[in-house]
C-alpha positions as a Python dict, from the first residue, in 0.01 Angstrom:
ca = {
    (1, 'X'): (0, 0, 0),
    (2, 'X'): (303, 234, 81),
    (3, 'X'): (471, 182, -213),
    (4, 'X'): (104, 256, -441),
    (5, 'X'): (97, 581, -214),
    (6, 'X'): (457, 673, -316),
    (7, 'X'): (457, 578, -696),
    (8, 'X'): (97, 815, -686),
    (9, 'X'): (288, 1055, -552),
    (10, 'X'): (551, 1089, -761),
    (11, 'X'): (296, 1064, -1055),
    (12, 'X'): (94, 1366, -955),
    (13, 'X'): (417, 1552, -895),
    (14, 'X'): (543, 1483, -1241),
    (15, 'X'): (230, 1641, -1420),
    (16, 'X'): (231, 1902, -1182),
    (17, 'X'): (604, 1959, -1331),
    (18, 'X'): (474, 1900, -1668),
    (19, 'X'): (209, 2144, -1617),
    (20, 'X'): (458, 2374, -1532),
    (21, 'X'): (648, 2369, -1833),
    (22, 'X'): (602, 2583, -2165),
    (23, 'X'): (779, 2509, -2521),
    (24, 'X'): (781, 2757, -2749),
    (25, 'X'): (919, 2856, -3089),
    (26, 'X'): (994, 3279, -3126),
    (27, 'X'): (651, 3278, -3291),
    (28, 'X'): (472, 3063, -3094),
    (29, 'X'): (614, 3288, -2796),
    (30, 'X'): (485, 3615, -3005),
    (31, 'X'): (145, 3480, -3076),
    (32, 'X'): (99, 3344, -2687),
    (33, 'X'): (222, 3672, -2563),
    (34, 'X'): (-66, 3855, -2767),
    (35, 'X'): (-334, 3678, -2633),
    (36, 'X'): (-159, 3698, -2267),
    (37, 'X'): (41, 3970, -2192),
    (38, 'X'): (-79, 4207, -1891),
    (39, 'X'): (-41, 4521, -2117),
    (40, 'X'): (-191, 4314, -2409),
    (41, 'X'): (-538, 4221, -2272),
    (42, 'X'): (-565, 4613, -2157),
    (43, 'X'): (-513, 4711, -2441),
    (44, 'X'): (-812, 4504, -2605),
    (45, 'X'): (-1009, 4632, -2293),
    (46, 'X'): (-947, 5011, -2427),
    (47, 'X'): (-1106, 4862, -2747),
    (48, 'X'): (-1410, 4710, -2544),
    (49, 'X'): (-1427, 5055, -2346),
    (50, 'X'): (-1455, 5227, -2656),
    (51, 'X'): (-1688, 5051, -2872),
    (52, 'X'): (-1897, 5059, -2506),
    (53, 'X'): (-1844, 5467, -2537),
    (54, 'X'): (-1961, 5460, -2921),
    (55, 'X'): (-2264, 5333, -2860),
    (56, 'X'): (-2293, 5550, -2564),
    (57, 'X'): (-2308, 5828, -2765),
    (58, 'X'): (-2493, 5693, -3084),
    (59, 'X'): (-2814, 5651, -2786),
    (60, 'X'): (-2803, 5946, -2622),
    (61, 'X'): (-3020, 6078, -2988),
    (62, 'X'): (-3216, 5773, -2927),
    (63, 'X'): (-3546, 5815, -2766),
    (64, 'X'): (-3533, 5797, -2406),
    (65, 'X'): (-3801, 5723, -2174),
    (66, 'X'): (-3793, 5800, -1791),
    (67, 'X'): (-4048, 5755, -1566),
    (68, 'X'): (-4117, 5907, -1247),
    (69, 'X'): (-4345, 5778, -942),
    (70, 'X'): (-4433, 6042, -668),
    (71, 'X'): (-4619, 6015, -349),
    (72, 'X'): (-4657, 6304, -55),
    (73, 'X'): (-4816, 6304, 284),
    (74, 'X'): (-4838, 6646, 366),
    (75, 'X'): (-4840, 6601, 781),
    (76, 'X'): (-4958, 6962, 848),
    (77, 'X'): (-5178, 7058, 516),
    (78, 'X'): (-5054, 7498, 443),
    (79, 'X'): (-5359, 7713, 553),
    (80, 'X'): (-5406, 8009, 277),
    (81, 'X'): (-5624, 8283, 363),
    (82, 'X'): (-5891, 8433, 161),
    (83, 'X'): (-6148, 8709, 219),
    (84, 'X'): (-6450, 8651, 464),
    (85, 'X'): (-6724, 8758, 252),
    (86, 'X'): (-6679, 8515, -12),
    (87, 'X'): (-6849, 8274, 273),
    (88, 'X'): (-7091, 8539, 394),
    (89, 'X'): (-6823, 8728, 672),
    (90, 'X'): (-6709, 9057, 734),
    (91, 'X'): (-6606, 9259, 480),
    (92, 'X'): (-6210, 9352, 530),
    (93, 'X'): (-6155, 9026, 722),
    (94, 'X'): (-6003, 8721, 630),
    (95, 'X'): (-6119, 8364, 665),
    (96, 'X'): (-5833, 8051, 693),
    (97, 'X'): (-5878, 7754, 390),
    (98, 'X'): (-5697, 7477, 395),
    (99, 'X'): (-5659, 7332, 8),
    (100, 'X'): (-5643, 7018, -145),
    (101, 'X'): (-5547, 6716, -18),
    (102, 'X'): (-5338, 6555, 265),
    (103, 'X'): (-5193, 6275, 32),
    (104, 'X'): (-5120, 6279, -358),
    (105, 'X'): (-4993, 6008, -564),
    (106, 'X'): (-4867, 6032, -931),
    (107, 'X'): (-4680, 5820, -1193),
    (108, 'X'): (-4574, 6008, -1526),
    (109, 'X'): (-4385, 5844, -1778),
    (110, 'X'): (-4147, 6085, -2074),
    (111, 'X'): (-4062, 6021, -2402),
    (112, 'X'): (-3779, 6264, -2509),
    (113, 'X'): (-3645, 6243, -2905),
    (114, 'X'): (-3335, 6482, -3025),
    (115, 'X'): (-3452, 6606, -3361),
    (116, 'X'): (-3157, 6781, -3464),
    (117, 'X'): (-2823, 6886, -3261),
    (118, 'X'): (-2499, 6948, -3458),
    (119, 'X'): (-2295, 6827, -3183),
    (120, 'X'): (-2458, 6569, -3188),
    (121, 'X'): (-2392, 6462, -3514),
    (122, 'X'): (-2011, 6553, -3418),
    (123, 'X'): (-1992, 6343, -3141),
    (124, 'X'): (-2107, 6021, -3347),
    (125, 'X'): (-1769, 6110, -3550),
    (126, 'X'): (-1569, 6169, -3223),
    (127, 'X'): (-1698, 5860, -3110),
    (128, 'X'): (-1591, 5667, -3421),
    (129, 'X'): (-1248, 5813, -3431),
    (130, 'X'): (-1190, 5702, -3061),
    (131, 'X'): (-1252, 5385, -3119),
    (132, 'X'): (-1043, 5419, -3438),
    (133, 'X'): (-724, 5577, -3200),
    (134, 'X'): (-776, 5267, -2943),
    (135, 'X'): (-747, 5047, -3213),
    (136, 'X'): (-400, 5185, -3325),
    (137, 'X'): (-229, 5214, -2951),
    (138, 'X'): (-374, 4809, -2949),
    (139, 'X'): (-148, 4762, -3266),
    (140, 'X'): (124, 4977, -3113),
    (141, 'X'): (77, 4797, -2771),
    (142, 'X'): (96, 4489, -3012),
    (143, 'X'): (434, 4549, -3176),
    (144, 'X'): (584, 4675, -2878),
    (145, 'X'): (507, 4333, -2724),
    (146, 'X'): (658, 4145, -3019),
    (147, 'X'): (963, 4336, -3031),
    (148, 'X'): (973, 4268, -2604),
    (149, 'X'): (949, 3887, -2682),
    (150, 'X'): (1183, 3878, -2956),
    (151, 'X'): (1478, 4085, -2750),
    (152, 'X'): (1393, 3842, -2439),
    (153, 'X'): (1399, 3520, -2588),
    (154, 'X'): (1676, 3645, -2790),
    (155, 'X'): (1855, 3701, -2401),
    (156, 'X'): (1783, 3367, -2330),
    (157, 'X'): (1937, 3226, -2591),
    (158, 'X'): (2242, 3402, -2580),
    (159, 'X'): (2293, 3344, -2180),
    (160, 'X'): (2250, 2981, -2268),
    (161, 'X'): (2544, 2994, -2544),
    (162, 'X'): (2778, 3187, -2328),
    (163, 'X'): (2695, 2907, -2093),
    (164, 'X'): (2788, 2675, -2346),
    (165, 'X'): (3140, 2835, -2449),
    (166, 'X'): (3221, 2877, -2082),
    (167, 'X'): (3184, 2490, -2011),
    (168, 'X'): (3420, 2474, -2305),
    (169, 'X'): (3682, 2696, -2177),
    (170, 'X'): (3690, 2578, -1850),
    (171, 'X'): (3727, 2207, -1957),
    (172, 'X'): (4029, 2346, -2170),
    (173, 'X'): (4195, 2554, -1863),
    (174, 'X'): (4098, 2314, -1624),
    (175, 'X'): (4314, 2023, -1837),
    (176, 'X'): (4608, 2306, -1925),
    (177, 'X'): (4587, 2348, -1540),
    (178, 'X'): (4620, 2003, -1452),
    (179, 'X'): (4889, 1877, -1695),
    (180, 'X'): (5088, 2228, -1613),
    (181, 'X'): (5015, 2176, -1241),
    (182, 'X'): (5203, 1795, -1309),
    (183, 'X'): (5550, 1944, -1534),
    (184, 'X'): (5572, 2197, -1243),
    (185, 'X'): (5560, 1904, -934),
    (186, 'X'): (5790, 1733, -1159),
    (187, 'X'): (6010, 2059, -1169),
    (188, 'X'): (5998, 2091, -1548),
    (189, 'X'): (5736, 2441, -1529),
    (190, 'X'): (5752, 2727, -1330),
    (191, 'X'): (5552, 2838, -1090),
    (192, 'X'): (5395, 3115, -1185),
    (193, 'X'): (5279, 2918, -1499),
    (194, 'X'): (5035, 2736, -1228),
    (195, 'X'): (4930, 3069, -1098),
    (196, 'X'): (4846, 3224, -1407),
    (197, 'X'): (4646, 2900, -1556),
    (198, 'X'): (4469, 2950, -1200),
    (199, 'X'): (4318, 3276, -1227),
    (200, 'X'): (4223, 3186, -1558),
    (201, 'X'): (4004, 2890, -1406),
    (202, 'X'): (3854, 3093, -1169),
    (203, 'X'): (3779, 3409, -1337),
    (204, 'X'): (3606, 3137, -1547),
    (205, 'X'): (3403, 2954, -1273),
    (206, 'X'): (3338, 3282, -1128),
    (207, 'X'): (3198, 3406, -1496),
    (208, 'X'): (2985, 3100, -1546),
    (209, 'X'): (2824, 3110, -1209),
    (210, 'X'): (2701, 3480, -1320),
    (211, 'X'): (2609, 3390, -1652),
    (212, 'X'): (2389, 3085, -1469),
    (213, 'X'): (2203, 3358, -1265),
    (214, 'X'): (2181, 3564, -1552),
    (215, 'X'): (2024, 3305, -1760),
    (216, 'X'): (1771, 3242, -1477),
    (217, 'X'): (1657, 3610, -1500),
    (218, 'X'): (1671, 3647, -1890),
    (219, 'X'): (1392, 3325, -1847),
    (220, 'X'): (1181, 3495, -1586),
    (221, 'X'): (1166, 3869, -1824),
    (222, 'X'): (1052, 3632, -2103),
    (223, 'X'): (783, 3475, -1915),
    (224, 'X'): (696, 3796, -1795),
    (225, 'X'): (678, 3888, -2141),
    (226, 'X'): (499, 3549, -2284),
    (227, 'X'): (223, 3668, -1979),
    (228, 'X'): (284, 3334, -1788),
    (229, 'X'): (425, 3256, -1408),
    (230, 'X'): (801, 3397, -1411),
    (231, 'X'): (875, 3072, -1232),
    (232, 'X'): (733, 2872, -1549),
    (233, 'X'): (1035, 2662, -1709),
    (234, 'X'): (992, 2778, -2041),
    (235, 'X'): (1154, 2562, -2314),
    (236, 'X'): (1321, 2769, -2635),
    (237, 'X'): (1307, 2549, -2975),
    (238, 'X'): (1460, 2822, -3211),
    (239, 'X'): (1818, 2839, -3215),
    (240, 'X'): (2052, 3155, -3185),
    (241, 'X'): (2133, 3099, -3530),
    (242, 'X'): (1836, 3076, -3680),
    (243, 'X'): (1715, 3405, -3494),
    (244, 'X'): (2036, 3601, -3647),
    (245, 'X'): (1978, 3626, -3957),
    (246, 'X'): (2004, 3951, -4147),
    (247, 'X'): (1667, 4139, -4257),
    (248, 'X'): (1810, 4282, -4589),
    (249, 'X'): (1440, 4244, -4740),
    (250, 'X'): (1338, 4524, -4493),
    (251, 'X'): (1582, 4775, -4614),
    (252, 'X'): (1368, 5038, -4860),
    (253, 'X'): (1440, 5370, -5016),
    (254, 'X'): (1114, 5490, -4950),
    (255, 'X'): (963, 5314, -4694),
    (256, 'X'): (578, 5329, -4629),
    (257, 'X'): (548, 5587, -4364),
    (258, 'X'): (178, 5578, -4387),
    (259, 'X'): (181, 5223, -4236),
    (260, 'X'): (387, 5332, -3923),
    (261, 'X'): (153, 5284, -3624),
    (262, 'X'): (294, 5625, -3481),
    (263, 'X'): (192, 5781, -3824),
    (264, 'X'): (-146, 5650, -3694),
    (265, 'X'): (-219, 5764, -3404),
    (266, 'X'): (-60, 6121, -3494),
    (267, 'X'): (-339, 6141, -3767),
    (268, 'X'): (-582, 5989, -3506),
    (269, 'X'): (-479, 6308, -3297),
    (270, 'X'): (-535, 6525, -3585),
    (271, 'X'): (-831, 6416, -3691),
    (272, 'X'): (-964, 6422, -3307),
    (273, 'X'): (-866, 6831, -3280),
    (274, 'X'): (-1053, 6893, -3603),
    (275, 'X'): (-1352, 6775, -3485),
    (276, 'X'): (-1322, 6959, -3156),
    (277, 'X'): (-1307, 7243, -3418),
    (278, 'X'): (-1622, 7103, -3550),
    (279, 'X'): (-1813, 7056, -3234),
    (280, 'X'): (-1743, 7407, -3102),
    (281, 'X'): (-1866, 7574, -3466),
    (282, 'X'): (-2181, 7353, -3385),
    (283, 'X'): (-2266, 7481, -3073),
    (284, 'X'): (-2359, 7801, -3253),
    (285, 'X'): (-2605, 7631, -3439),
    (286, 'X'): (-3036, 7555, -3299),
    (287, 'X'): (-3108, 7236, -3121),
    (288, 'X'): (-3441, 7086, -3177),
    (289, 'X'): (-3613, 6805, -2937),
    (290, 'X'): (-3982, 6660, -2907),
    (291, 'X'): (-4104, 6509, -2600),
    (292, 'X'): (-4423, 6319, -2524),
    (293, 'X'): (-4509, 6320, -2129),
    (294, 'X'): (-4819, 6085, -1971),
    (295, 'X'): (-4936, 6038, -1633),
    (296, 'X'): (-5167, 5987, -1372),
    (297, 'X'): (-5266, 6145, -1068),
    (298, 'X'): (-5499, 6136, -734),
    (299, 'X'): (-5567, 6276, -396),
    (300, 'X'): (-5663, 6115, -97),
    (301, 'X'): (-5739, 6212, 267),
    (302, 'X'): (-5664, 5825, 372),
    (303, 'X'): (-5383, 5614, 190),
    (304, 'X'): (-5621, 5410, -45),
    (305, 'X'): (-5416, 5451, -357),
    (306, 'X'): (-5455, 5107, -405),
    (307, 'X'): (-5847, 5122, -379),
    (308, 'X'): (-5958, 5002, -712),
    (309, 'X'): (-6310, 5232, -649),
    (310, 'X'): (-6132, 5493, -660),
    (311, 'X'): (-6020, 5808, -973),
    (312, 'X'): (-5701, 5848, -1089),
    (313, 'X'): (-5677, 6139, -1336),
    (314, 'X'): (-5520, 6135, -1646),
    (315, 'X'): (-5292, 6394, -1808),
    (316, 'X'): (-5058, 6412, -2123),
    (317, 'X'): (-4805, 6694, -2323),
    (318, 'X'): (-4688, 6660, -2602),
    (319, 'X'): (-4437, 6956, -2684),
    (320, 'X'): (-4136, 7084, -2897),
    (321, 'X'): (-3813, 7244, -2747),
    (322, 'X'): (-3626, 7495, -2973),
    (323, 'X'): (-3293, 7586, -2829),
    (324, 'X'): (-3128, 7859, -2979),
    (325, 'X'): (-2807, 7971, -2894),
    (326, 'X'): (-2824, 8435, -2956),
    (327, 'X'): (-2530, 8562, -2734),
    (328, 'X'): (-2267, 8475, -2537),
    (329, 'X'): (-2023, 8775, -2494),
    (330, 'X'): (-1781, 8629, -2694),
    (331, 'X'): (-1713, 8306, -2519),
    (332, 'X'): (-1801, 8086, -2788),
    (333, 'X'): (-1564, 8205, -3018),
    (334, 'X'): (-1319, 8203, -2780),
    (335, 'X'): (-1404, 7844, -2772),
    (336, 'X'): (-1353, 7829, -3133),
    (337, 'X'): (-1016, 8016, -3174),
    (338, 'X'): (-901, 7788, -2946),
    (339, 'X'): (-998, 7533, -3076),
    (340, 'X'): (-836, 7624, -3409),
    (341, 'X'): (-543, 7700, -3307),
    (342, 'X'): (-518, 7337, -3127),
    (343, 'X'): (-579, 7205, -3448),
    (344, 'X'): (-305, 7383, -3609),
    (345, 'X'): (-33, 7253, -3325),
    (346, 'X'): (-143, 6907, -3434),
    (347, 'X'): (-98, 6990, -3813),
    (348, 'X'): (228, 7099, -3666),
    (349, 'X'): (292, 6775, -3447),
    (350, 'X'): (168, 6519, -3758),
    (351, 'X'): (440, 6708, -3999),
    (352, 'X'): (686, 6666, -3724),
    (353, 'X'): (609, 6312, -3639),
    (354, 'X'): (621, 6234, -4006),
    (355, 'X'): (986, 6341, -4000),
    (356, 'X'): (1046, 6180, -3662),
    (357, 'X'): (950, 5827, -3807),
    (358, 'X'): (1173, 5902, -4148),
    (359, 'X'): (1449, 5928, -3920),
    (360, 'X'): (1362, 5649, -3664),
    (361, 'X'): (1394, 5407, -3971),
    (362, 'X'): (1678, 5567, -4108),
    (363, 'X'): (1828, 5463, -3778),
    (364, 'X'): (1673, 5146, -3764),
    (365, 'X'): (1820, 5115, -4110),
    (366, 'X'): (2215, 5183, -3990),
    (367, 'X'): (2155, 5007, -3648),
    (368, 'X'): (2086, 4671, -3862),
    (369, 'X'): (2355, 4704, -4085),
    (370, 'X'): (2597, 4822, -3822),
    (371, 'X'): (2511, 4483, -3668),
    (372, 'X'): (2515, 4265, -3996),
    (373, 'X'): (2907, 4440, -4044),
    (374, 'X'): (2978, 4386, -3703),
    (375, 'X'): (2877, 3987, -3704),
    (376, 'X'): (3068, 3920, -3975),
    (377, 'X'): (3386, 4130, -3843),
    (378, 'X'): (3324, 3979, -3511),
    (379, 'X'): (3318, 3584, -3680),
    (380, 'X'): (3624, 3679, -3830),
    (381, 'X'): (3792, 3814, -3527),
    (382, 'X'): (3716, 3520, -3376),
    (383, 'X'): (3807, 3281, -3618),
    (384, 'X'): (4193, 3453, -3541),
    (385, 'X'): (4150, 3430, -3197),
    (386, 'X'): (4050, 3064, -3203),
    (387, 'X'): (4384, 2996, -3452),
    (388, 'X'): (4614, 3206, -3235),
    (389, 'X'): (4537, 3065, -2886),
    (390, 'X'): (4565, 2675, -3039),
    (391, 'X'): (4919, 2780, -3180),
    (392, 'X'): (5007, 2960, -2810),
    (393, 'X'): (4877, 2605, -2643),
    (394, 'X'): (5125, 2381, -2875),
    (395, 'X'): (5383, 2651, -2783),
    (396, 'X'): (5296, 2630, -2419),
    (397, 'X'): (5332, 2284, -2398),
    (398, 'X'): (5616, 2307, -2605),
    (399, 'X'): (5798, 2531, -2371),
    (400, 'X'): (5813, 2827, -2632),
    (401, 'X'): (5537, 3012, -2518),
    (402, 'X'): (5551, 3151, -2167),
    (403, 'X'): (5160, 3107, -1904),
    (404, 'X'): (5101, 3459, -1965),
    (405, 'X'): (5127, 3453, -2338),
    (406, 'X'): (4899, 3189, -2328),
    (407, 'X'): (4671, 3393, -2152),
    (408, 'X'): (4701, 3707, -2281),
    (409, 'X'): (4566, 3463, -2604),
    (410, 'X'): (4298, 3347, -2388),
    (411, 'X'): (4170, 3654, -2287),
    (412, 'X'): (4150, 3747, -2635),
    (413, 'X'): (3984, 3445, -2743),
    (414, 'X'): (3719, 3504, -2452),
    (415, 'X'): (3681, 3872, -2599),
    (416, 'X'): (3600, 3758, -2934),
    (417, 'X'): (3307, 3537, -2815),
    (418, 'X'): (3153, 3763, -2631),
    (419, 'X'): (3174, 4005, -2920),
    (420, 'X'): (3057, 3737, -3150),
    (421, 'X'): (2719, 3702, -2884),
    (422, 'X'): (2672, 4059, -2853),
    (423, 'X'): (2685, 4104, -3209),
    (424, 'X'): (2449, 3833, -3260),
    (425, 'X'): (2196, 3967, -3001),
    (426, 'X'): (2235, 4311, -3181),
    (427, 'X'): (2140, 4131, -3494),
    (428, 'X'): (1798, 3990, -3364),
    (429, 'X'): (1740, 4320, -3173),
    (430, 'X'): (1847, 4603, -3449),
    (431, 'X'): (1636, 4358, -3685),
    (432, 'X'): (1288, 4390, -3420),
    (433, 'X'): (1312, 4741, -3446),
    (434, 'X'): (1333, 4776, -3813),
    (435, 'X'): (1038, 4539, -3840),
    (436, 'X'): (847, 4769, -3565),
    (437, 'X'): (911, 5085, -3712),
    (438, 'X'): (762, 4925, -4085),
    (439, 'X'): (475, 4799, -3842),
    (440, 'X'): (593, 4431, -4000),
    (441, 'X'): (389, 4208, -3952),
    (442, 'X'): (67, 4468, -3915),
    (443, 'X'): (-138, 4317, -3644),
    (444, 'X'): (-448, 4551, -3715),
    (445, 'X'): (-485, 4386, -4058),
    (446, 'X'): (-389, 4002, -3942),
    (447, 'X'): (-536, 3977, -3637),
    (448, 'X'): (-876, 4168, -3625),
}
């Protein structure tokens, strides 16, 4: 029975641990972080809020009906007074009445249509163009996720490499250090050829425990990223080389500006302060509504409202409300100067973002091929390196080259590798941000 208890047990905790882990090609990392990023699923709320706010303002010029339900006990009924010789008194004297009655009950129901309102009319194109600004910042919010996932899984990758080439160096040192550490108890080294194999070793044990802790965090910022648990052990099944590639297909000499998400949401802006400019012009125009109003009424001395026997007292309007705006001392078109000139500073700020995303490719542009000529260099630099520390080893061992030549060639080996990562990191990141500024892939378009 124990041992059923114990196999169960380690059962459940294997799917548990199963559960727990994620696989995931770059894409399949893009397309989860979509649908699961935090920022992502706010951003499709803003979309939700703003279709929500469209149709709040398409009803408000949709007949509305309110009804209202009133009941009053007047405790102490107001006394009026009224002259005594309508009831046969004095003449000059007064006599107290006492009016109506001591409890009224009414129920009215009204029907209220907007006939015609200019800003009205404005505010269904507001409306629209809201919606049509939360859509963009959801495709910017979009592409600014992608490029997120691509630089992070892009960190893991190259943490795991660097992990890779320092098991490789440290194998190496760790056997020069042995075998030198053997010549020198035999009395055929020096030294100081043992000491300065040594630092080697631990400057690389020291490096590698780093780069472990670093490639623990570079895992939790992509499952940040992804929108899953940062403790999640998240499996990568791209490679590093298949991620740094060059994007020479994205160079253009005109590039479609229009397509920028940023060209976008400037115009959204735009087109926003023109139709402030529109509403406040409106307001100087007549506003029209009909309304329809029904009810019922009675009076009691005793609460029998409910008394069947008993009159209620029908009443209906039907009317027409012409509002018309005559004089205002000026403050309307202050409102509409202002709202010009806020216009103009957007014409200003569309022209200037135009420019601003010219150049932002432009430097996308030289980033990308700054890395593509760096890779290359950097492969080339390290092909050297590799060449001239395997000739220093043979001369080491050979008693030609001295422990610090050898490690002034391992130092520059270890240089070139890292350069060769950085360079390819720089490759996959300089390429996201070339795709991000041509809005490539465009998520409004693919994914709507």
């Amino acid at each position: 029975m124990t041992r059923i208890l114990i196999i169960l047990l380690l059962l459940t905790g294997f799917t548990i641990q199963a559960q727990d882990k994620k696989s995931f090609s770059l894409e399949e990392a893009i397309e989860f972080a979509l649908d699961n990023n935090k920022t992502a699923i706010n951003a499709r709320r803003d979309i939700a809020k703003a279709i929500k706010q469209k149709w709040e303002t398409t009803a408000s010029g949709l007949p509305q009906i309110d009804g209202v339900i009133d009941y009053q006990n007047q405790l102490k009924q107001p006394t009026a007074f009224i002259p005594a010789e309508f009831f046969g008194g004095e003449p000059g004297t007064f006599a107290p009445v006492v009016f109506g009655t001591q409890q009224n009950a009414s129920a009215t129901a009204t029907l209220t249509q907007l006939i015609f309102d200019g800003s009205y009319l404005v505010g269904l194109q507001a409306a629209k163009a809201f919606l049509d600004f939360s859509e963009n910042s959801n495709e910017k919010t979009q592409l600014e996720i992608r490029k997120g996932v691509i630089n992070a899984y892009g960190s893991v990758l190259i943490t795991r490499e660097n992990i890779i080439i320092l098991n490789s160096n440290i194998a190496t040192v760790k056997k020069n250090l042995d075998e030198t550490r053997i010549i020198f108890e035999n009395g055929l080294a020096e030294e100081e050829d043992v000491e300065q194999l040594q630092i080697t070793y631990s400057q690389l044990l020291n490096q590698k425990v780093n780069a472990e802790r670093l490639e623990g965090i570079a895992i939790q910022m992509l499952n940040l990223a992804i929108g899953v648990d940062i403790a999640t052990d998240t499996q990568l099944t791209d490679t590093l080389t298949s991620l740094a590639k060059p994007g020479l297909g994205l160079f253009q000499d005109n590039p479609e500006i229009e397509k920028n998400v940023d060209y976008k949401i400037a115009y959204n802006l735009t087109e926003q302060r023109s139709l402030e400019l529109k509403l406040e012009r409106s307001k100087a125009l007549p506003s029209l509504r009909g309304f329809i109003n029904v009810g019922t009424a009675a009076g009691r001395d005793t609460f029998d409202f409910f008394d069947s026997d008993q009159r209620y007292f029908a009443s209906s309007i039907f009317g027409l409300t012409l509002d018309v705006p005559l004089f205002s001392s000026g403050a309307r078109s202050a409102r509409t100067q202002r709202a010009k000139i806020a216009l103009d500073q957007a014409e200003t700020d569309f022209e200037y973002a135009q420019e601003q995303i010219r150049l932002a490719y432009e430097q996308a542009k030289s980033q990308h091929q700054l890395a593509i000529d760096n890779l290359e260099v950097f492969k080339n630099n390290l092909s050297l390196a590799e060449r001239i520390e395997q000739k220093n080893q043979i001369k080491f061992k050979e008693g030609i080259a001295s422990s610090f030549e050898l490690r002034q060639a391992q130092t520059q080996l270890y240089s070139a590798q890292n350069s060769v990562l950085e360079a390819m990191l720089d490759m996959i990141n300089s390429k996201a941000e070339l795709e991000t500024v041509l809005n490539t892939p465009d998520y409004r378009n693919t994914r709507n």
